[in-house]
Phi, psi and omega in degrees: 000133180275158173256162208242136201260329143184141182260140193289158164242138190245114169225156193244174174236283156317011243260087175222153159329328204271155188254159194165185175250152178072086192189121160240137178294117157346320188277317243242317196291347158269337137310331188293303197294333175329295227272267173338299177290353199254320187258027174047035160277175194236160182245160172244150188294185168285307188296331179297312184283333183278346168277344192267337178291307178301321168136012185253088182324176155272177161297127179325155181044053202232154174216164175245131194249121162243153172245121195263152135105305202109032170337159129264056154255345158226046145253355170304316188215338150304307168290314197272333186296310186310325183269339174309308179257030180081344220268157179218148207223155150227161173236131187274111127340110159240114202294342182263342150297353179303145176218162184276212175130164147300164161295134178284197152284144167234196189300123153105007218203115170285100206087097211257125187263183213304114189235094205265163169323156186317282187316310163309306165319285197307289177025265167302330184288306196290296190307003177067030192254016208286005171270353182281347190210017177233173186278161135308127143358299200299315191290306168319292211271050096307291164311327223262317168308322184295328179095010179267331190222142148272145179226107190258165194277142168219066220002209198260004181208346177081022212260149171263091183283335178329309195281313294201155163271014176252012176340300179309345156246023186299329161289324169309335188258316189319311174297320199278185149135275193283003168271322166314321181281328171287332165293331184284315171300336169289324177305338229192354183234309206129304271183116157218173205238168181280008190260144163217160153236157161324122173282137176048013158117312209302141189213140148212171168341281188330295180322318173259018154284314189290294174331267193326320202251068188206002149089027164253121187266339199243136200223119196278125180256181162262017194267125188292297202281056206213123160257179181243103209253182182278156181086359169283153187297120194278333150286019175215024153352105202262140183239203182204149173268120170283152209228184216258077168231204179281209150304288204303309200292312164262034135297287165351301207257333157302307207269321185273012161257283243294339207263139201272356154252319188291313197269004156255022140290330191285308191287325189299346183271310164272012182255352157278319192272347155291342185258337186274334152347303187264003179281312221268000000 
């Protein structure tokens, strides 16, 4: 069997009608998997990828599908597509927006309810309205019994302390953030893993000290221009944003992080064209 030399990381926030940003439609999102299954890749676990990470390639044509906040578009839409075509996902939580309640209706099911825009969420979330546009309990731990979605912590508020007028105590709320987001996954899972991702990307030294001995070893960035080959640092995951287009075009961008030569030529080039950006 050939073996894969770095597996691309995919991460989505959305999958929904409403158009917006960091949002793939259900038709687009499903050409991709279409897309995935026509060239015979496979999505991979957390543990498959943290072995691969470990020095145990993974299998030639593998990606890791992430999910950030935990929407309920996707379990709307996202969860019934994923099962459809065989593919497994995870999603990073952010747990104090989680609420108990039923299971809603999905794809394929009548009266599917309302999966509003990017923008319309955080809305709703600052209003303290966070069951209208996040998953349940209930809707996790389905996905999560079904082997379709895993859910790992993107902490418990999602807060930038970096940002914040307690800045000065941001390693102090950063520790209580993930002993909370782990309580909460134990509580309502069984279970919490060893994965964490960055709420909006941010990292510093302190942060992945506070991670680790907070017991998370493999820690997500939002940084694109990376592979994840075996012996890359499990604390620096490197992901790439799927953006709302067809198969071919994100077939395109899956091969070319994936290639031991075009894609670390692709990231050095745009990681150039990023630095002279930030020079002009």
């Amino acid at each position: 069997m050939k073996r894969a030399e770095a597996v691309p990381v995919l991460m989505y926030h959305h999958i929904s009608p409403s158009a917006g940003m960091i949002t793939t439609s259900p038709d687009n999102f499903e050409r991709q998997l279409i897309w995935l299954a026509r060239h015979r890749y496979r999505s991979l676990s957390s543990a498959e990828f943290a072995r691969h990470l470990r020095g145990q390639k993974a299998p030639a044509r593998s990606v890791l599908i992430t999910f950030d906040d935990g929407y309920l578009d996707n379990w709307v839409y996202a969860y019934p597509l994923l099962k459809k075509y065989g593919y497994t996902a995870l999603v990073f939580l952010v747990t104090s927006w989680v609420n108990d309640g039923p299971v809603r209706q999905y794809l394929g099911q009548d009266g599917l309810p309302a999966t509003p825009a990017h923008a319309e969420c955080e809305r709703r979330i600052e209003q303290g309205c966070s069951d209208e546009v996040i998953l349940r309990w209930s809707e996790i731990q389905a996905m999560h019994e079904a082997g379709v979605f895993e859910f790992h912590s993107h902490t418990h508020t999602h807060t930038r302390w970096d940002q914040s007028v307690r800045v000065a105590e941001k390693n102090e709320r950063m520790r209580e953030e993930l002993a909370l987001s782990r309580a909460a996954l134990r509580a309502n899972l069984g279970e919490v893993s060893e994965h964490l991702c960055w709420p909006q990307g941010y990292f510093d030294a302190d942060y992945v000290r506070i991670a680790q001995e907070a017991g998370f070893r493999y820690l997500y960035t939002t940084q694109a221009f990376g592979q994840n080959r075996p012996g890359t640092d499990p604390a620096s995951i490197y992901r790439f944003a799927v953006r709302d287009t067809s198969g071919s075009s994100f077939g395109r961008r899956i091969q070319i992080a994936a290639h031991p030569v075009i894609g670390p030529l692709f990231n050095r080039w745009k990681l150039w064209q990023r630095g002279l950006r930030s020079r002009s």
